[in-house]
Short mmCIF file of the C-alpha atoms (twelve columns), coordinates in Angstrom:
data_MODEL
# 
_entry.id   MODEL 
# 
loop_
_atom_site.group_PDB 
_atom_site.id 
_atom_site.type_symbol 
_atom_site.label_atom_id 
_atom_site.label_alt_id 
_atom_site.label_comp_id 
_atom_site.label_asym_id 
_atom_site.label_seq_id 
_atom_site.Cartn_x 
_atom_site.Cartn_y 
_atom_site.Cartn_z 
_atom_site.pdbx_PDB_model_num 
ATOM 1   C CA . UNK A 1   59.990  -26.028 -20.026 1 
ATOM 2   C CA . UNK A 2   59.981  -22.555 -19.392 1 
ATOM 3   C CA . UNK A 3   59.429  -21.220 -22.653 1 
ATOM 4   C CA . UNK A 4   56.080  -23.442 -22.170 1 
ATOM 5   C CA . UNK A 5   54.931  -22.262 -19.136 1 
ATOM 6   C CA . UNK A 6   54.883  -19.229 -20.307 1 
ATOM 7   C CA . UNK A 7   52.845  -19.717 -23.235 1 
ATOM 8   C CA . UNK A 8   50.092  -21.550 -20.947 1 
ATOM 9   C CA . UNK A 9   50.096  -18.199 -18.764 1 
ATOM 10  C CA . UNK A 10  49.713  -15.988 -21.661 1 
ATOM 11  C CA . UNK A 11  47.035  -18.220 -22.772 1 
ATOM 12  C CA . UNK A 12  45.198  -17.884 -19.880 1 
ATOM 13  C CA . UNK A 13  46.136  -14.028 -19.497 1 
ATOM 14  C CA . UNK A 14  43.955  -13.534 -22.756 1 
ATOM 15  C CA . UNK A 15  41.390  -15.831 -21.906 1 
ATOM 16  C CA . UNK A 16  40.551  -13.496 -19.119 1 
ATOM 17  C CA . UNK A 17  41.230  -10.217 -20.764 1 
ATOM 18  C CA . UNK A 18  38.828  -11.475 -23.011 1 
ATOM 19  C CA . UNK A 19  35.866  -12.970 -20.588 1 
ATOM 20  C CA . UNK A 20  35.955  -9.641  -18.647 1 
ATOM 21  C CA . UNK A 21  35.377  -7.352  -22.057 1 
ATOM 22  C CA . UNK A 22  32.057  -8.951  -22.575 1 
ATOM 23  C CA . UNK A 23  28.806  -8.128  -21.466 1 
ATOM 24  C CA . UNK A 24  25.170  -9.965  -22.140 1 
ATOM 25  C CA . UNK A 25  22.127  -8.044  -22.920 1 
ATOM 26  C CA . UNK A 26  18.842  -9.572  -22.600 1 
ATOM 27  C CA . UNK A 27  15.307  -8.742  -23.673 1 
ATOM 28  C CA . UNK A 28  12.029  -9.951  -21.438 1 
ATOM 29  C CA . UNK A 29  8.712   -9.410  -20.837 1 
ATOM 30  C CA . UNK A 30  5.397   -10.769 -22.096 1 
ATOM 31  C CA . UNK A 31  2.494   -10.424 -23.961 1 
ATOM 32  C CA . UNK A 32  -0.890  -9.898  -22.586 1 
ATOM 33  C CA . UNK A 33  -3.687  -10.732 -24.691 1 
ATOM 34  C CA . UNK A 34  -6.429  -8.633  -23.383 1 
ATOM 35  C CA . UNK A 35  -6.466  -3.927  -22.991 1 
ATOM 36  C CA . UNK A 36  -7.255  -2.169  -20.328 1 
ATOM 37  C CA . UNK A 37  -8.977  1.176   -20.597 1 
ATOM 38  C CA . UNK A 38  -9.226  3.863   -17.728 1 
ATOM 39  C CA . UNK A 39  -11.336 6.511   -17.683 1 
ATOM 40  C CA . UNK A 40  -12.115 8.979   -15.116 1 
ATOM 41  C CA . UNK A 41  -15.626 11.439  -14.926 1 
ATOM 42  C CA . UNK A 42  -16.214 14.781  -15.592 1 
ATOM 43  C CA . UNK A 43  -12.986 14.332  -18.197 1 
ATOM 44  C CA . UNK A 44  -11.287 14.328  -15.370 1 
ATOM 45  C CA . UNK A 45  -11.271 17.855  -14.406 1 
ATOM 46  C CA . UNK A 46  -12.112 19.372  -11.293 1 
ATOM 47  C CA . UNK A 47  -12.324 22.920  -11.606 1 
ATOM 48  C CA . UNK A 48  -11.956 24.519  -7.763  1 
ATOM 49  C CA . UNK A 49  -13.286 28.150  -9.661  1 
ATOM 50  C CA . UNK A 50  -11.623 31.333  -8.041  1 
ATOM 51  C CA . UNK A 51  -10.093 31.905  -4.619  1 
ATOM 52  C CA . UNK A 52  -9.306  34.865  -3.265  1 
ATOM 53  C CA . UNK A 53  -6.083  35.462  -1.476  1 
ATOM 54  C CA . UNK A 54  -7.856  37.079  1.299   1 
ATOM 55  C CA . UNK A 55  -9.690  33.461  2.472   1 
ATOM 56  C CA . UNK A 56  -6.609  31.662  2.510   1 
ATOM 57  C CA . UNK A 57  -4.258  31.053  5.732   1 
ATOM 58  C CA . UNK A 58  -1.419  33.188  6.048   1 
ATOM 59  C CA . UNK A 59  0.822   30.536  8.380   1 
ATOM 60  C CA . UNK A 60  -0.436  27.423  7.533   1 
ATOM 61  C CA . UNK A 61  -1.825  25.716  4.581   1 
ATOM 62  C CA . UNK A 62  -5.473  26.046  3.474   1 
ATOM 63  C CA . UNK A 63  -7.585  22.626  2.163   1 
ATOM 64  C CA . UNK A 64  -10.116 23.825  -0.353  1 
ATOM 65  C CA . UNK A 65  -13.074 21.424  -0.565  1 
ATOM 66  C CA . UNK A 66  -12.191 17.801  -1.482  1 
ATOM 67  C CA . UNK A 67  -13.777 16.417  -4.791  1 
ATOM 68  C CA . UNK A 68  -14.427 12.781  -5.775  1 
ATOM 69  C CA . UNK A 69  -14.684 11.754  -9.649  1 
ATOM 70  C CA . UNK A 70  -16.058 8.506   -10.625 1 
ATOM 71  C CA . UNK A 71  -12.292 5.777   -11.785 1 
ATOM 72  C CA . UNK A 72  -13.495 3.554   -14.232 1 
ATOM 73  C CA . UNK A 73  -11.340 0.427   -15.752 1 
ATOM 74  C CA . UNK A 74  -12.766 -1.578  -18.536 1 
ATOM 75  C CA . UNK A 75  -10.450 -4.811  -19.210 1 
ATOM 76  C CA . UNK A 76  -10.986 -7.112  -22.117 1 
ATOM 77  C CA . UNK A 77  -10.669 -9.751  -20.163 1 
ATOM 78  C CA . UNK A 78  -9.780  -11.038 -16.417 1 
ATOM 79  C CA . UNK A 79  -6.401  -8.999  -16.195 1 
ATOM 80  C CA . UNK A 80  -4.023  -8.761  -13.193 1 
ATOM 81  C CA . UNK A 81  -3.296  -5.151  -13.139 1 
ATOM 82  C CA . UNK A 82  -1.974  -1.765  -10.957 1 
ATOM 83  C CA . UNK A 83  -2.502  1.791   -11.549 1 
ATOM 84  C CA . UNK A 84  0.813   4.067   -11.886 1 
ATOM 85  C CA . UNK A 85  0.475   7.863   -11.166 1 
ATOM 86  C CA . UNK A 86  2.526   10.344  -12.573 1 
ATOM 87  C CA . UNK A 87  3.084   13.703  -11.192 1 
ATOM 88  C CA . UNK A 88  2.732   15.724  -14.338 1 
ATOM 89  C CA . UNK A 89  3.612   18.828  -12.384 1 
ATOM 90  C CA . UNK A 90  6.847   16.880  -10.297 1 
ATOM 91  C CA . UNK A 91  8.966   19.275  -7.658  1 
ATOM 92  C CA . UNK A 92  6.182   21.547  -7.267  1 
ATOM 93  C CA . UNK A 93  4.191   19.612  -3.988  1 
ATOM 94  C CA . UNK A 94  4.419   22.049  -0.970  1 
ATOM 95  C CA . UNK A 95  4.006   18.799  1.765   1 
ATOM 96  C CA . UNK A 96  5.803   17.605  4.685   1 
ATOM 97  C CA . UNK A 97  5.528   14.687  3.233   1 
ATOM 98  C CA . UNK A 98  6.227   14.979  -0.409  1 
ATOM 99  C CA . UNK A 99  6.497   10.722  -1.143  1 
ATOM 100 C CA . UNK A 100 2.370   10.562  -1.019  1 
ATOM 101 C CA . UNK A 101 1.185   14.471  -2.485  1 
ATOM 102 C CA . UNK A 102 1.276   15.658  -6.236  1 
ATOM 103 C CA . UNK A 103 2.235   19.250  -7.426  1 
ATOM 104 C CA . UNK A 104 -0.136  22.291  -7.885  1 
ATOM 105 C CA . UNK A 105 2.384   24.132  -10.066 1 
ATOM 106 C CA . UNK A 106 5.052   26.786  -9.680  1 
ATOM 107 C CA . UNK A 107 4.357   30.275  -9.417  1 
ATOM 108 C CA . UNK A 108 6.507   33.478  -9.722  1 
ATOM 109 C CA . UNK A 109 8.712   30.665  -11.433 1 
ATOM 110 C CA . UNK A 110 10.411  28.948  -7.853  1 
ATOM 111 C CA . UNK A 111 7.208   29.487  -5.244  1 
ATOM 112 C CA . UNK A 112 5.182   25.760  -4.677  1 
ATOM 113 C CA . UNK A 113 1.637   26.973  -4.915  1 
ATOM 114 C CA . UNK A 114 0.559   23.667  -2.839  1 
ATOM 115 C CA . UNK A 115 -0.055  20.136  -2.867  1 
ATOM 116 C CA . UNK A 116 -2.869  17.509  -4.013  1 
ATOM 117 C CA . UNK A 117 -3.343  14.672  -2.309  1 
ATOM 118 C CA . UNK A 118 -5.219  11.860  -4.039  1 
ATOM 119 C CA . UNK A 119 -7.162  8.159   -2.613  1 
ATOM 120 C CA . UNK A 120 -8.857  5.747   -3.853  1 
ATOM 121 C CA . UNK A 121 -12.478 4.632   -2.295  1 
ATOM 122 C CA . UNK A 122 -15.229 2.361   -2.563  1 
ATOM 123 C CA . UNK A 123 -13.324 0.308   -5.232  1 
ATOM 124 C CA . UNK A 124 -15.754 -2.415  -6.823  1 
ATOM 125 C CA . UNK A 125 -14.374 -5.119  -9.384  1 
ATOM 126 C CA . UNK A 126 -16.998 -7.299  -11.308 1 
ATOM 127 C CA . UNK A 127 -19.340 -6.934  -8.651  1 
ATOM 128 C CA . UNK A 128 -17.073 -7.438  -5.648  1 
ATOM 129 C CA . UNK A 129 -15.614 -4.614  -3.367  1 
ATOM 130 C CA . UNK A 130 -11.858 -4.623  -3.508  1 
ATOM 131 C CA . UNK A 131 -9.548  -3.245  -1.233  1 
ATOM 132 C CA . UNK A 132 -6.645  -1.248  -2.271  1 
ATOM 133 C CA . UNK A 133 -3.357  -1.974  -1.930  1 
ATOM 134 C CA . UNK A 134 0.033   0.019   -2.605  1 
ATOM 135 C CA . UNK A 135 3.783   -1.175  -3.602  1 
ATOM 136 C CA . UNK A 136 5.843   -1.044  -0.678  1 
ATOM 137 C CA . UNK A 137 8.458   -2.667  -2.678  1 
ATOM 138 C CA . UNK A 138 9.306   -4.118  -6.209  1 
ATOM 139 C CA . UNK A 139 7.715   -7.533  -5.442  1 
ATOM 140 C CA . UNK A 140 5.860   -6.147  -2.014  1 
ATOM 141 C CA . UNK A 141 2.480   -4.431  -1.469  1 
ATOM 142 C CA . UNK A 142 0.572   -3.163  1.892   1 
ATOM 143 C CA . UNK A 143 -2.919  -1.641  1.913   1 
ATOM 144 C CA . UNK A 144 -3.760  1.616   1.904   1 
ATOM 145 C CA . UNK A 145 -5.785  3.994   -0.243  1 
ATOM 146 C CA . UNK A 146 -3.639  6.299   -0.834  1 
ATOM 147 C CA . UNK A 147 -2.094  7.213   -4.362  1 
ATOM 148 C CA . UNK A 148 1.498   8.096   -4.761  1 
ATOM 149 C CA . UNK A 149 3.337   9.277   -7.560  1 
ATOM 150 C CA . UNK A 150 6.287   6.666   -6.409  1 
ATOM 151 C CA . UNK A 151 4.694   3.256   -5.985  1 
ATOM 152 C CA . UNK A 152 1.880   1.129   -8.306  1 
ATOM 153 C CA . UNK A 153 -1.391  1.000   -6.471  1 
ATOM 154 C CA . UNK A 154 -3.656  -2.566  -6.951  1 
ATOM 155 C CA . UNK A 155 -6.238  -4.429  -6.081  1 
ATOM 156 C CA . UNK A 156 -7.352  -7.945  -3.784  1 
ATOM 157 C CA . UNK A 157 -11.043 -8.773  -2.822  1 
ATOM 158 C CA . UNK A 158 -9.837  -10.052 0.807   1 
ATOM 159 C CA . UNK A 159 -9.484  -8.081  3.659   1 
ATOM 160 C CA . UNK A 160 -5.529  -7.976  4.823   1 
ATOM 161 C CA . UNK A 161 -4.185  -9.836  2.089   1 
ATOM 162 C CA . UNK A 162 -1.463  -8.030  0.508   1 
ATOM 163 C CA . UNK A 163 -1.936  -9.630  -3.251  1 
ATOM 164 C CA . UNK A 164 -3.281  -8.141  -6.061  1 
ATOM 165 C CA . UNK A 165 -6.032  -10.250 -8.132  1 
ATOM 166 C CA . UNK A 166 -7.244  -9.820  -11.496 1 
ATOM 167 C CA . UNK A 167 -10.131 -7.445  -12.556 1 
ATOM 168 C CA . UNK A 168 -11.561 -6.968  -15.655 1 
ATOM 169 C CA . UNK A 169 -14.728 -3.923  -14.917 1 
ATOM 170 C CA . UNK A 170 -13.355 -1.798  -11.686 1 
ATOM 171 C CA . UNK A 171 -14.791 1.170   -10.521 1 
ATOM 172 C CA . UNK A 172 -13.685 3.340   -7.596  1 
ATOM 173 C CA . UNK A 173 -14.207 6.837   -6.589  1 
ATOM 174 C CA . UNK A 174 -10.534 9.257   -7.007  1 
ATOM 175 C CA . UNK A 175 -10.922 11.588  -3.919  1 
ATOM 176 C CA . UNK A 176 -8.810  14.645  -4.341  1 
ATOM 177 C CA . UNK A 177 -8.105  16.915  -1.892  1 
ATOM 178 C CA . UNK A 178 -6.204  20.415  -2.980  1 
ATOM 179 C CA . UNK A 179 -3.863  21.564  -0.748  1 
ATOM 180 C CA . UNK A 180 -3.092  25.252  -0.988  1 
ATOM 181 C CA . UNK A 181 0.549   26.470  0.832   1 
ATOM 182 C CA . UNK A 182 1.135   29.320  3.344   1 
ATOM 183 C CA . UNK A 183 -0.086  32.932  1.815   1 
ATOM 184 C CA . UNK A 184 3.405   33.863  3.763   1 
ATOM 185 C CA . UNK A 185 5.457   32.044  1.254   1 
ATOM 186 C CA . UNK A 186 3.606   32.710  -1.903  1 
ATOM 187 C CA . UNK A 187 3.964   36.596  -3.701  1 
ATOM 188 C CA . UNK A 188 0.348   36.917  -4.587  1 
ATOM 189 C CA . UNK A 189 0.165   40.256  -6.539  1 
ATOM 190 C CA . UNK A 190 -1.665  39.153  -9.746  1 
ATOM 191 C CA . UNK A 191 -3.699  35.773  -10.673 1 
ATOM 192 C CA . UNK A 192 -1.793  33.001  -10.139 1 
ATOM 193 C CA . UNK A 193 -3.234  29.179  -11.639 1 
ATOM 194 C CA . UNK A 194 -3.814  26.518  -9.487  1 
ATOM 195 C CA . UNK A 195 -1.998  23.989  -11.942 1 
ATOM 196 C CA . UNK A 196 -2.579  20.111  -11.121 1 
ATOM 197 C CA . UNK A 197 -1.981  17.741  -13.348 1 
ATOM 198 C CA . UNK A 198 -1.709  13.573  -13.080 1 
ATOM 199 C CA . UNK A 199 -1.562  10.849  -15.508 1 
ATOM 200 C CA . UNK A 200 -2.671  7.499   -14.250 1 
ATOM 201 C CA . UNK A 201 -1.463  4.541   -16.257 1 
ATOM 202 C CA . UNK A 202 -2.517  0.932   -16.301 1 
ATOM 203 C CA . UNK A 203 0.624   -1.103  -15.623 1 
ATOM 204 C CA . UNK A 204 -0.362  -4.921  -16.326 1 
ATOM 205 C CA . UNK A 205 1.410   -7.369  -13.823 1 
# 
């Protein structure tokens, strides 16, 4: 009787050893039968020419003037989608609040040289203006305008309701607004490149 019961125990000893060495992998997602193409004006440039050091702010930072190029988004078909920004120029944003600005670029190799913020306006989607909204959450939006190199950013044609729809032509102006930081913390001695740089990616949903 023993000698039984303590087969059944090593039996089940094994069993367990064995369910806890295994580990399930599984691959998702779907197919969407219709693209998406973004483009944005003016290639997408906007070229604030030369500055000079002098007409900046020593203490505080200095906006230079905003800009607004023309977002376009061509779908194949009807296509519930978000737009995903990417700070090509990441840990370089010289903002208080760092979660909503992009980077202008390090200079003198550590020294932010400033901050871009970026919104979206006057979005219209197959003839009806949209309202932006922004991903509070993985599942969660809330509107705003503004673009942020941590959350998706989509569209609704209703006022207050915080669920994207489907668009297949979109347009919307991209207002940028450089941000330039303190001349005090910046070692201005030769030319120094204002540096921005964002991709924005259609993400479908």
């Amino acid at each position: 009787m023993f000698n039984r019961y303590l087969l059944l125990t090593t039996l089940l000893l094994n069993s367990l050893a064995q369910a806890a060495s295994t580990v399930d992998l599984g691959v998702s997602g779907q197919l969407t039968p219709s693209a998406c193409e973004p483009s944005l004006s003016n290639g997408g440039v906007y070229d604030v020419g030369k500055i000079a050091a002098k007409d900046l702010n020593a203490h505080q930072p200095t906006r230079l003037p905003p800009h607004s190029l023309k977002l376009a988004i061509d779908c194949q078909a009807s296509t519930l989608l978000a737009l995903e920004p990417r700070d090509n120029r990441q840990g370089s944003s010289y903002s208080g609040d760092q979660s909503h600005s992009f980077g202008l670029g390090l200079i003198n190799d550590n020294q932010r040289l400033g901050a871009l913020n970026l919104s979206l306006d006057s979005a219209v989607a197959d003839g009806v203006e949209m309202y932006t909204l922004i991903s509070s959450g993985p599942t969660t939006w809330a509107p705003s305008i503004i673009l942020s190199p941590h959350a998706l950013s989509a569209f609704t044609p209703i006022r207050n309701v915080t669920v994207p729809a489907p668009v297949q032509q979109l347009s919307a102006l991209l207002s940028i607004q450089p941000i330039i930081a303190p001349t005090d913390t910046l070692l201005l001695t030769k030319e120094a490149p204002i540096d921005g740089s964002v991709t924005l990616t259609v993400k479908y949903l």
